[in-house]
PAMAR-945071 format. One line per 5 residues: their letters; for each residue y, z, x of C-alpha. Coordinates in Angstrom, 1 decimal. Example, Ala and Ser with C-alpha at 12.3 -4.5 7.8 and 13.67 -1.06 7.14 Angstrom:
AS	-4.5:7.8:12.3; -1.1:7.1:13.7
END
This chain:
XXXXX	39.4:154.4:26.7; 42.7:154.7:27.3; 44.9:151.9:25.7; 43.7:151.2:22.1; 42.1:152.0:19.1
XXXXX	38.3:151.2:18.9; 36.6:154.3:20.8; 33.9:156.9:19.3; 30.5:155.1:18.5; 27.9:156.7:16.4
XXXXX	28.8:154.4:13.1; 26.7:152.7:10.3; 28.5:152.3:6.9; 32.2:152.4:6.4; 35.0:151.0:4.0
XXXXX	38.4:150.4:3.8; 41.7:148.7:2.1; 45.2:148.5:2.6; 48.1:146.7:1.1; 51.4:145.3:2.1
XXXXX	55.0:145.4:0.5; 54.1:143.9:-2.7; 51.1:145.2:-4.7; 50.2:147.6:-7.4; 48.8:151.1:-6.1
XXXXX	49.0:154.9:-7.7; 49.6:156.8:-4.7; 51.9:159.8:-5.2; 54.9:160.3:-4.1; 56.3:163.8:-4.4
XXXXX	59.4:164.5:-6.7; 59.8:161.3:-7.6; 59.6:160.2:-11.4; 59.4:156.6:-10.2; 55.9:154.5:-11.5
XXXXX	55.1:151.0:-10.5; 53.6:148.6:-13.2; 50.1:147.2:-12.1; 51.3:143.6:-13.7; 54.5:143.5:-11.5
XXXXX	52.5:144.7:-8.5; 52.4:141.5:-6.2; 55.8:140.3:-6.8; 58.5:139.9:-4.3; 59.9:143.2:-4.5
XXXXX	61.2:145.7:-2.3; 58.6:147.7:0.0; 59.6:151.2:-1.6; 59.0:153.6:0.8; 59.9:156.9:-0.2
XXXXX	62.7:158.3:1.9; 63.5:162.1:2.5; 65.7:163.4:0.4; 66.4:160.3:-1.6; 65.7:159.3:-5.5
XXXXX	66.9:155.7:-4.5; 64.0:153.1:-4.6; 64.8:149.6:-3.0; 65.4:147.1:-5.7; 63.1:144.7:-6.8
XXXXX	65.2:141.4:-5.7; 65.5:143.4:-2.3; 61.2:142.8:-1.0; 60.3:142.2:2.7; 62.5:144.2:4.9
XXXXX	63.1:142.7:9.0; 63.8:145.1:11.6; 67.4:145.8:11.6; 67.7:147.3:7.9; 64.5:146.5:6.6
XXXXX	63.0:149.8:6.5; 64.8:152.6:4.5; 66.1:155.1:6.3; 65.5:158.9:5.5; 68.8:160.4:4.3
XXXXX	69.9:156.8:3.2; 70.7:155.3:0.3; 71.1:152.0:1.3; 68.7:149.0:0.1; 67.2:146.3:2.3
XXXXX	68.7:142.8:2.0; 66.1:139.6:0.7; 67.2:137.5:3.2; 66.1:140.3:6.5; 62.8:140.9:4.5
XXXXX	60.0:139.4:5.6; 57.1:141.2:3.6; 56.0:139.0:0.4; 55.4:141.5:-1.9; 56.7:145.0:-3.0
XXXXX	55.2:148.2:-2.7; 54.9:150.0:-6.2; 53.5:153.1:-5.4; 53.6:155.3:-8.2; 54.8:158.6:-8.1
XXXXX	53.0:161.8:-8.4; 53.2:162.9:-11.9; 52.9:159.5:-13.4; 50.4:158.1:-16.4; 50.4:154.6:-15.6
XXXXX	47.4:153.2:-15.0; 46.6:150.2:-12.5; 45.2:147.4:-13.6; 41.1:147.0:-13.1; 40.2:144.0:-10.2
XXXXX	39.3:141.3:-12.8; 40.1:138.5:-10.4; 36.3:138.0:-9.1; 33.1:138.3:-10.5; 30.1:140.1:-8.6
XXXXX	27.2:137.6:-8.0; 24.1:138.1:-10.8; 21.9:141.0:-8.9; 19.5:143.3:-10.3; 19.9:145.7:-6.8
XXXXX	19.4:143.2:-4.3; 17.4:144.9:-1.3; 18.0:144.1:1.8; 16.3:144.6:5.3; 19.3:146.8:6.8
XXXXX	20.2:148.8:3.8; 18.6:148.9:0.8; 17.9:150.7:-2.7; 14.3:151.6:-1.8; 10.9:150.3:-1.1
XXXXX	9.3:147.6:-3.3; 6.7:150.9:-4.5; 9.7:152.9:-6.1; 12.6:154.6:-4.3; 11.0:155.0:-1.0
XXXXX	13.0:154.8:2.1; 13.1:152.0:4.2; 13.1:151.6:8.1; 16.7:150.4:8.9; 18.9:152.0:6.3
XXXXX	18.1:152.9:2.7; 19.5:155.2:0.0; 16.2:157.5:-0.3; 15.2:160.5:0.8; 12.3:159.7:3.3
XXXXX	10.8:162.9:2.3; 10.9:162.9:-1.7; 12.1:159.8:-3.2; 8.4:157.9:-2.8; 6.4:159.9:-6.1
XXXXX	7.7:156.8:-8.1; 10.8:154.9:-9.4; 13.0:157.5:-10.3; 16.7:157.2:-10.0; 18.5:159.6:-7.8
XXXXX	21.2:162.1:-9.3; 24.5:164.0:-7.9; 22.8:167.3:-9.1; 23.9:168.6:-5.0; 27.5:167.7:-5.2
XXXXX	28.0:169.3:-8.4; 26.2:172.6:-7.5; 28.2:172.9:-4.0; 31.2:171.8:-5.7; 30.7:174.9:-8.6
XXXXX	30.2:177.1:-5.9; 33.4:176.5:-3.6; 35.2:176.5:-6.5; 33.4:180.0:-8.0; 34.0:181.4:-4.1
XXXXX	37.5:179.8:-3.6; 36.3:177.4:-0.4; 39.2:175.1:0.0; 39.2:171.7:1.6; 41.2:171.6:4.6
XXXXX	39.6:172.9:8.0; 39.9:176.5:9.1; 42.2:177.1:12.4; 39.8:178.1:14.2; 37.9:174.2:13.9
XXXXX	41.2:172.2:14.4; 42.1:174.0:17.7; 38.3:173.3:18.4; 39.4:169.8:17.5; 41.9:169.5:20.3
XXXXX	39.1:169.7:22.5; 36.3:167.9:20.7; 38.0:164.5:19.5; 39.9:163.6:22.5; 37.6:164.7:25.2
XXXXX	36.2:161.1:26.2; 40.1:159.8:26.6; 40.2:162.6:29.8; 40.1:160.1:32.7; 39.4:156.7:31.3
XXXXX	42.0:154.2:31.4; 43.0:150.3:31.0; 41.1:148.4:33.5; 43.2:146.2:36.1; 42.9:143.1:33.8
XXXXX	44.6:144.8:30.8; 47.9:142.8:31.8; 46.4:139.7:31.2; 45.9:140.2:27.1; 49.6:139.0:27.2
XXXXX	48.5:135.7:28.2; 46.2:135.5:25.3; 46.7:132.9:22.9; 48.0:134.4:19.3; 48.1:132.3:15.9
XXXXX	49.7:133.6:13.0; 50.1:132.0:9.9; 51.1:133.4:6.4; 54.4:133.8:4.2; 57.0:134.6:6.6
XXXXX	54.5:135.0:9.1; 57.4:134.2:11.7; 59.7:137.2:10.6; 56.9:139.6:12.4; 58.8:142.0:14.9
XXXXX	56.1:141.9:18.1; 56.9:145.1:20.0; 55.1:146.0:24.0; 54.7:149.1:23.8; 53.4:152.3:21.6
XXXXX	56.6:154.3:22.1; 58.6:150.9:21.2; 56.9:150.5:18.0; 57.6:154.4:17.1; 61.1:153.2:17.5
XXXXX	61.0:150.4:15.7; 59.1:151.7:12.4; 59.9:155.1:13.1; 60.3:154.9:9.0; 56.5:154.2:8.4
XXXXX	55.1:156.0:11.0; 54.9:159.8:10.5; 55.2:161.5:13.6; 51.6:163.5:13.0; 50.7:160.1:13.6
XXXXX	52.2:159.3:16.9; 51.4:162.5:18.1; 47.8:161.8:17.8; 48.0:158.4:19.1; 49.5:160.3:22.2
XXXXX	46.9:162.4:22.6; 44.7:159.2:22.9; 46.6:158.1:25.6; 47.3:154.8:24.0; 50.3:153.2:26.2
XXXXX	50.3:149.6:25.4; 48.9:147.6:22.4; 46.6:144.9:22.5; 48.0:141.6:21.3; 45.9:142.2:18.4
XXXXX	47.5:145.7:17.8; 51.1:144.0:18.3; 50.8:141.8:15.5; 47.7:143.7:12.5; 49.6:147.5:12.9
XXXXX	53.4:146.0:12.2; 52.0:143.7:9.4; 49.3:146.6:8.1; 52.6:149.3:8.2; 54.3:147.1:5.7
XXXXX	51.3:147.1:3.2; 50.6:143.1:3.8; 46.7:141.6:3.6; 45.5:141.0:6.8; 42.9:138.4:8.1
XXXXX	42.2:139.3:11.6; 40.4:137.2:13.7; 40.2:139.0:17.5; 37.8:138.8:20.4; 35.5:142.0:21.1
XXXXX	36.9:144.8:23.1; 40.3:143.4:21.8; 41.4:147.4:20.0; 40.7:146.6:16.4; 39.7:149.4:15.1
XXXXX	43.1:150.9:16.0; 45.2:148.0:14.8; 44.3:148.5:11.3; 43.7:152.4:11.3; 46.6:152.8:12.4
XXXXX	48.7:151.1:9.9; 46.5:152.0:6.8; 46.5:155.6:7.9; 50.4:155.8:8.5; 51.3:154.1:5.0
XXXXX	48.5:156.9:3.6; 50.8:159.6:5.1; 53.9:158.5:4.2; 53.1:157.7:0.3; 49.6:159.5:-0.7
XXXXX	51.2:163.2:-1.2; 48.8:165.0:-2.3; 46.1:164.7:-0.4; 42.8:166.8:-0.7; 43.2:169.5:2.9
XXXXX	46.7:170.5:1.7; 45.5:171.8:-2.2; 45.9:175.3:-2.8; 43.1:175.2:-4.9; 39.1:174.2:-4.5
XXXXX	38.5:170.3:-4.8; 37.3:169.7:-8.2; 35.9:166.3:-9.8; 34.5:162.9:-8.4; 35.3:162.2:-4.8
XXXXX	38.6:159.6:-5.2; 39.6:158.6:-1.9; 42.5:156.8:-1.1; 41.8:154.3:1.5; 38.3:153.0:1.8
XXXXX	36.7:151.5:5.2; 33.4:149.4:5.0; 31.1:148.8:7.7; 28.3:146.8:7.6; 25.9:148.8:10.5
XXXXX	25.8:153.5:10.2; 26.6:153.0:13.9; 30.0:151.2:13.4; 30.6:153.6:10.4; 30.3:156.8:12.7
XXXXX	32.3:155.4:15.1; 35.1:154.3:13.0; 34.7:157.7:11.3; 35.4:159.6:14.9; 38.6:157.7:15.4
XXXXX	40.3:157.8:12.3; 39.3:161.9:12.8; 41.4:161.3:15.9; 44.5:160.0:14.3; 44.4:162.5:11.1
XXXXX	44.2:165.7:13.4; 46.5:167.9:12.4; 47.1:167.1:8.8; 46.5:167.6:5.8; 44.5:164.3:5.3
XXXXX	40.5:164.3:4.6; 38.1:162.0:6.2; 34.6:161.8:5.1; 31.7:159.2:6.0; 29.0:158.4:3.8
XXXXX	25.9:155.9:5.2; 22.4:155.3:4.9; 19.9:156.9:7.1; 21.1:160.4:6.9; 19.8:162.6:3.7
XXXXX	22.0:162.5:1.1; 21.5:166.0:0.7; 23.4:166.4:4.3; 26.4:163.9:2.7; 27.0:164.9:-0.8
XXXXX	28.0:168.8:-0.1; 30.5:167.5:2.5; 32.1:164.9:-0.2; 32.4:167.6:-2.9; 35.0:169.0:-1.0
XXXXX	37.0:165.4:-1.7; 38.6:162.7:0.6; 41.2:161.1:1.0; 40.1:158.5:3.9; 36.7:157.3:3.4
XXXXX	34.3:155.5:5.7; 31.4:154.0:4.3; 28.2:151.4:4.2; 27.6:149.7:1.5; 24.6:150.5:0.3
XXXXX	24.8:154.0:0.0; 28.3:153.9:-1.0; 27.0:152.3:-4.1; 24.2:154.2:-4.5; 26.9:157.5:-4.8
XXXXX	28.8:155.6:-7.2; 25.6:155.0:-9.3; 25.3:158.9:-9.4; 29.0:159.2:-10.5; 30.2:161.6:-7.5
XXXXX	32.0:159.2:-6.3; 34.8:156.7:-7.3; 36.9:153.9:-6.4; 39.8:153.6:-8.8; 42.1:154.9:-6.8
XXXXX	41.8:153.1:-3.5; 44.7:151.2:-2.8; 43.4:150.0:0.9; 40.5:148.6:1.4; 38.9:147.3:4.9
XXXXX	36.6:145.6:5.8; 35.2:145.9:9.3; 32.5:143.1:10.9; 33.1:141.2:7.4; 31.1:138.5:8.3
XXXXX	28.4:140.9:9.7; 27.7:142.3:6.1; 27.5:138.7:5.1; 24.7:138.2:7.0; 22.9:141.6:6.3
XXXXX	23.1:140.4:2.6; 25.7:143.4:1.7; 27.7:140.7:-0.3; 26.0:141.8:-4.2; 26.9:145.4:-3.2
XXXXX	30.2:145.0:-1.9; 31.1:142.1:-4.6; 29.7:145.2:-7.3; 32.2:148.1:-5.5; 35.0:146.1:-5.7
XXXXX	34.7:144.1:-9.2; 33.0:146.2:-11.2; 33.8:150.0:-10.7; 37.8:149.8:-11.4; 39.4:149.5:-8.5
XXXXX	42.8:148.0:-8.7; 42.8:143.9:-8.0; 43.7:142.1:-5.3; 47.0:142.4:-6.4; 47.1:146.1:-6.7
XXXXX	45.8:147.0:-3.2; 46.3:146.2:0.1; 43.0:144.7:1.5; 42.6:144.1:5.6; 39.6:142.1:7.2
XXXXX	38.7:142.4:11.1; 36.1:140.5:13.0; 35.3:138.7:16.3; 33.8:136.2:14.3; 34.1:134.7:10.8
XXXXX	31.6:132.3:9.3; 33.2:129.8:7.0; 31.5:131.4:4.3; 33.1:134.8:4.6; 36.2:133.0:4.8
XXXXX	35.8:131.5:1.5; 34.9:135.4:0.3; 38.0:136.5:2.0; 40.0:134.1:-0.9; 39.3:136.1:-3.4
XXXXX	39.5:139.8:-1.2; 43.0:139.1:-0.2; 46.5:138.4:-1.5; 49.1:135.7:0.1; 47.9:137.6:3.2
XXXXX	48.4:136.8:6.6; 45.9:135.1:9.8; 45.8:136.9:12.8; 43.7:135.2:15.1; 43.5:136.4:19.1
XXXXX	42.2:134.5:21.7; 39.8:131.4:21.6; 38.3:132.4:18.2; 34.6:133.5:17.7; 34.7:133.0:21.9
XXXXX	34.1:135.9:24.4; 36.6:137.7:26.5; 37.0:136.5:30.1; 36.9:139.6:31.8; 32.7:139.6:31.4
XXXXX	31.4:137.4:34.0; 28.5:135.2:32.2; 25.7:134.5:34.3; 21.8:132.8:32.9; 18.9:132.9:34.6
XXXXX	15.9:130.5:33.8; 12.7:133.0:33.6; 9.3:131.7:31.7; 8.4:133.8:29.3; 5.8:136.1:30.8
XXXXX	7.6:136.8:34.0; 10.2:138.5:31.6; 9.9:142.0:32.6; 9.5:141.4:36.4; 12.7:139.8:36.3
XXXXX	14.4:142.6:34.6; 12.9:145.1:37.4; 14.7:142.8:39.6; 17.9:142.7:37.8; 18.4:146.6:37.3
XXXXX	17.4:147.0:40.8; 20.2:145.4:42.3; 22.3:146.9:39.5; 21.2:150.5:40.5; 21.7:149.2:44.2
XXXXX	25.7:147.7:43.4; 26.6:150.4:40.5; 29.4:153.1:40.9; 29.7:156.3:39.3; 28.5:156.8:36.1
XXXXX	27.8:153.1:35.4; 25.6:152.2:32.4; 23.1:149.3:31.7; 22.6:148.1:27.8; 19.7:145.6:27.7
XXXXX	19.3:143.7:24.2; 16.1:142.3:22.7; 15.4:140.9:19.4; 12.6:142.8:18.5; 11.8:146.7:17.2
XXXXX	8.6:146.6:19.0; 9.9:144.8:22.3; 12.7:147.8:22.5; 9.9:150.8:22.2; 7.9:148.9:25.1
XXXXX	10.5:148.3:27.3; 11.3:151.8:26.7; 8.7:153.4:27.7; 7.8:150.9:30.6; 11.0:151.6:32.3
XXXXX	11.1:155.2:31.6; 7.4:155.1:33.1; 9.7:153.9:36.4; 12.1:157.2:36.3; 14.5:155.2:35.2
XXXXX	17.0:157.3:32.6; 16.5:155.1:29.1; 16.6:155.2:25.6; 16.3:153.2:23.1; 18.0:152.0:19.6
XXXXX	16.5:150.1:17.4; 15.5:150.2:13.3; 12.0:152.5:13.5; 14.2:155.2:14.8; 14.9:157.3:12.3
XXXXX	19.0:158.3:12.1; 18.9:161.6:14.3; 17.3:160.2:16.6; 19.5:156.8:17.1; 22.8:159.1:17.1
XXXXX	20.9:161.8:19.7; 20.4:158.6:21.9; 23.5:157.1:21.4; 25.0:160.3:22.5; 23.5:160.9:25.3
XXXXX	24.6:157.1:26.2; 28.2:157.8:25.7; 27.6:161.2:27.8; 26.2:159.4:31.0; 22.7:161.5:30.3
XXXXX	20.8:157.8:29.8; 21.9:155.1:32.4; 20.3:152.3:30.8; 19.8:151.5:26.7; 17.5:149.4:24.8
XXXXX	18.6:148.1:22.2; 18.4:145.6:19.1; 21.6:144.2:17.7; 22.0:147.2:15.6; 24.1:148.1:18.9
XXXXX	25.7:144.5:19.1; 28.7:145.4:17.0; 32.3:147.2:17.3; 30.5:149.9:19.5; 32.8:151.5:22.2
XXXXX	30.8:152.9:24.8; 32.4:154.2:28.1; 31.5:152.2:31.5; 29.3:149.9:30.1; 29.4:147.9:33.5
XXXXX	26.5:145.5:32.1; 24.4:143.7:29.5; 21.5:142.2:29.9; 20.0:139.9:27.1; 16.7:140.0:27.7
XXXXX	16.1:138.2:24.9; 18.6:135.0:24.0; 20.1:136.1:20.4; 18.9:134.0:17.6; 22.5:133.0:16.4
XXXXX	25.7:132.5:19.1; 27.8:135.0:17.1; 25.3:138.0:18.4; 25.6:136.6:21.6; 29.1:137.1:21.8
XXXXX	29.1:140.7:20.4; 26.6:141.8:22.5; 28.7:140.9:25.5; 31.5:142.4:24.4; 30.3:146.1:24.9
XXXXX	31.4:145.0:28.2; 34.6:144.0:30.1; 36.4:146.3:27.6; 39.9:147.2:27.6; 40.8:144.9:30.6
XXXXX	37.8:146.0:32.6; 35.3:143.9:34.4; 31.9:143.4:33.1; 28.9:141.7:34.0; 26.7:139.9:30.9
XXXXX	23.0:138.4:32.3; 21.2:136.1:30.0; 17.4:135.5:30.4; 17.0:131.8:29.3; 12.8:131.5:28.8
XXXXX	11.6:128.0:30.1; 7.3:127.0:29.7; 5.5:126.4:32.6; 6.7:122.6:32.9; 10.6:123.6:33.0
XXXXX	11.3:123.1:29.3; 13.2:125.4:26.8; 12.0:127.7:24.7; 14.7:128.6:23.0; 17.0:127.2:20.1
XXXXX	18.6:123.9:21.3; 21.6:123.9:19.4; 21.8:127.7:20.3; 22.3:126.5:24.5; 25.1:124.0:22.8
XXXXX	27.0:126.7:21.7; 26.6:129.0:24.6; 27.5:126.4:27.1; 31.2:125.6:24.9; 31.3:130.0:25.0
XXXXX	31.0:129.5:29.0; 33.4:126.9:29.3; 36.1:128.4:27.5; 35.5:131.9:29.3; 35.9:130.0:32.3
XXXXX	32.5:130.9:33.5; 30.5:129.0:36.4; 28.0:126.7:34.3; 24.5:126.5:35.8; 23.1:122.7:36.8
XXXXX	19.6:123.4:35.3; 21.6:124.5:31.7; 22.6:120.6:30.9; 19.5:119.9:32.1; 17.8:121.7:29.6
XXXXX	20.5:120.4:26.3; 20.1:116.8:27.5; 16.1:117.1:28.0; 15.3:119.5:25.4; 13.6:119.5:21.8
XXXXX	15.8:120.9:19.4; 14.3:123.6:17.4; 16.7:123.8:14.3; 19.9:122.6:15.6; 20.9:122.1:11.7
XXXXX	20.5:125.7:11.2; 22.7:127.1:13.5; 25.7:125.0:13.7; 28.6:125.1:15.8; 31.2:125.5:12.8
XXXXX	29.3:129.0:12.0; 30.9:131.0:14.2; 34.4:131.6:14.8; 36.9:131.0:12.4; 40.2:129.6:11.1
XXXXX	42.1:130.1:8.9; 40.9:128.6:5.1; 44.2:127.6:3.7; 44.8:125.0:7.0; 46.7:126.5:8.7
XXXXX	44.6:126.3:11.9; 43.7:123.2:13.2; 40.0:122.0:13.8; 38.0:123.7:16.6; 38.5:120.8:19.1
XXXXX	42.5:120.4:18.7; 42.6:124.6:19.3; 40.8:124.4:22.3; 43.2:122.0:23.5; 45.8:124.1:22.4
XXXX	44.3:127.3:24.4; 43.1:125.6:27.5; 46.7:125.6:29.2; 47.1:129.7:28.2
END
């Protein structure tokens, strides 16, 4: 894709955190004898960029700079004025030889866990340390003889031996001209789709300390302009070579706010660029003030992997992918990404970390699970992110995440910069998000927790056994309408229901695959691959695809299955209609033999407000079904679960926005 940020796919586990003008940190900063204290760290004070060729810092009374002399020049001396600044809180970086010490996250408490397993990622089987389906820490091939505790004995013994053979860190020549090739490949050809223009009708609320004082800039080469100061121009170069033009309205507002080191709350509907508008920013302040990172040492790596800036993902899919695009916009420097997630052997992971990092994308669980071995650690990350927050939420990641953060030595809230992106937010990772983030700012796109309007929504009523006849039907006139190099991604709820429809429709010469949890990790990314490629026209998959993937000419999605909760439904939609494109989403909606529904009452509720507001043609029969129907947990799955506001009420209540939106 050609105009934002979210792009590769493979992706599972993956961390990350960031933080504005005003918090505690230790990055370096070369030649400088300047330390920040970890108790001063969120106060007002200047944003203290260091500038080239400059020992002056910006004084303490002097915090959030605006755009006409906020940001200190290179070559300049000059200090930026209180009443232009609009960050809230300094930026303290210490400098590169210094002994202070931030001060450990004390602010929260992890909840009481013993190693909480759950069914997505977990610490092993209930027999001992045996690997699980979805996503676990063990070795599938030697960690089921009994409950033994796994050990870093592979990243010390790779680590001895690049040091013995001198094996820096940074990539040989040869691979980064291979790179040129390799990482921007997909970008050849794709572009915005003819609806890209109208993101800048899309509703924006902001809210936050000085909030107002964001400078909102239209294009990519504008926004070089305008924080030429924080954006290194390794940076911009890469984001050229992704053919980004114009940002998303989600990109105008999180990269300006991210560049300045604030917390950030983002709230944006899928195929909206995300995954740029915070890699970006947390990637151009890691330039700028982390100077020493890991590819530029003369020497081998030695010693725990530390990184930097940490990215969490709740799914390995979402993890790969982010992993592939922040690859993209450290080409050509000297900064180290690494991605660690479950699934994969450790063995495979651990030789690759020993080498250091200074970006690091990661799942929970098995981020953990390398912390318990002490190869890797988090006391000096100074951003963290947190991508499809509320997704880990619901996978039961909070324990693990709660233990990284709290317990390990990371700086506090205070002492980091911390960004959190979703399509949706449940109130309850909301409430989470208090204690994550500091006097941090809402950014929330569109109608929140609502799809984008460029996927046409259409249902049809099918009874449950006439299913797959229907789907035939469907795909035919898809195969019969679909232009070059179109691809189908049908969702089901079910492991089992995937394989068969796998293998039903392959048994029809159709081109599928399949992605789903009893796939072991080679194979998911082999398929996933060949997806993105244009080998497989049509995917099955379980939600495990539903989220933050960016897969090329996805024209449509079928639900073959109705998702169990409304937020799936809208990220399963949204791997369509991406980047201003047009989609197509088709919902099979199963009725009994005498016309009544068989799915979740309160469920249809939600999906016919989601229709509404995408301005989507509402079936008769679908009233029909709400007003007649039995409701079959209606409690469970309420309305105020999805989408989000923002906590501190600064957003209104979900009736009054739409009111607000409906005239956009």
């Amino acid at each position: 894709m050609a105009a934002w940020g979210a792009s590769s796919w493979d992706a599972k586990d993956v961390k990350e955190e960031a933080t504005w003008e005003s918090k505690a940190d230790s990055w370096s900063a070369a030649d400088t004898n300047g330390t920040a204290k970890a108790d001063e760290a969120w106060a007002p004070k200047a944003d203290s960029w260091p500038a080239a060729d400059t020992k002056d810092k910006a004084n303490a009374d002097d915090a959030w700079a605006a755009k006409a002399d906020s940001w200190t020049a290179a070559d300049t001396k000059g200090t930026t004025k209180a009443d232009d600044a609009w960050a809230v809180k300094a930026d303290p970086w210490s400098a590169a030889e210094t002994n202070e010490t931030t001060k450990t996250g004390d602010s929260w408490t992890a909840a009481a866990t013993n190693g909480t397993e759950t069914a997505a990622e977990s610490w092993g089987a209930s027999n001992g340390w045996g690997d699980k389906a979805a996503d676990s820490h063990g070795d599938a091939n030697g960690w089921d003889q009994g409950p033994k505790k796994p050990d870093g004995k592979v990243f010390w013994e790779t680590q001895q031996w690049n040091i013995q053979s001198g094996v820096l860190s940074k990539k040989e020549d040869w691979e980064v001209d291979q790179d040129d090739t390799l990482l921007f490949k997909e970008r050849l050809g794709s572009s915005a789709g003819l609806d890209f223009n109208k993101y800048d009708s899309v509703p924006v609320d902001i809210s936050g300390s000085k909030a107002a004082l964001i400078p909102v800039v239209q294009t990519f080469e504008e926004l070089y302009q305008e924080f030429k100061e924080c954006i290194p121009q390794e940076l911009s170069n890469n984001v050229r070579r992704c053919q980004y033009s114009k940002p998303t309205p989600v990109q105008k507002y999180a990269i300006p706010v991210g560049l300045v080191g604030r917390d950030v709350m983002c709230c944006a509907q899928t195929g909206s660029g995300k995954t740029a508008a915070y890699l970006m920013p947390i990637i151009g302040r890691m330039m700028k003030i982390h100077a020493n990172p890991t590819g530029g040492l003369a020497e081998p790596f030695e010693g725990k992997c530390c990184p930097d800036t940490l990215v969490l993902s709740p799914t390995r899919e979402l993890a790969i992918q982010i992993y592939e695009e922040a690859l993209k916009f450290c080409h050509r420097t000297t900064y180290r990404v690494c991605r660690i997630y479950g699934g994969e052997k450790p063995a495979i992971q651990l030789p690759e970390i020993s080498k250091g990092c200074d970006l690091m994308v990661a799942t929970p669980g098995r981020l953990q699970d390398f912390i318990e071995r002490g190869v890797v650690g988090v006391d000096k990350v100074f951003v963290l992110v947190l991508d499809e927050a509320d997704r880990m939420l619901d996978m039961g990641f909070e324990p693990q995440v709660r233990d990284i953060v709290c317990n390990n030595g990371m700086p506090d809230k205070e002492g980091r910069q911390t960004m959190m992106f979703s399509a949706t937010f449940a109130e309850e990772c909301q409430k989470m998000a208090q204690d994550f983030l500091y006097d941090y700012i809402w950014i929330g796109v569109g109608v929140v927790g609502g799809a984008v309007d460029t996927v046409e929504q259409t249902l049809e009523q099918v009874e449950p056994k006439d299913k797959y006849t229907k789907l035939v039907e469907v795909l035919d006139q898809w195969f019969a309408s679909r232009e070059k190099e179109e691809r189908c991604l049908i969702f089901v709820n079910a492991k089992d229901t995937a394989k068969w429809l796998d293998e039903q429709l392959y048994a029809k010469h159709i081109d599928t695959g399949a992605l789903h949890g009893n796939l072991d990790q080679q194979e998911r990314e082999k398929n996933l691959r060949r997806f993105r490629d244009g080998e497989i026209d049509v995917m099955v998959a379980t939600d495990v695809a539903a989220r933050g993937l960016d897969i090329e000419k996805v024209s449509t999605v079928i639900n073959y299955d109705m998702p169990t909760n409304i937020d799936s439904y809208v990220h399963r939609i949204g791997r369509t209609g991406r980047i201003g494109n047009k989609g197509r989403a088709v919902t099979f909606i199963a009725v009994d033999e005498k016309g009544m529904t068989c799915e979740n009452l309160d469920e249809l509720k939600q999906l016919l407000r989601i229709m509404q507001d995408a301005k989507c043609a509402i079936p008769d029969w679908l009233s029909g079904l709400i007003e007649s129907g039995a409701s079959f947990g209606a409690d469970k799955h309420s309305y105020g679960k999805w989408g989000g506001k923002d906590m501190r009420g600064a957003w209104d209540d979900w009736e009054e926005k739409k009111e607000k939106t409906d005239g956009w």
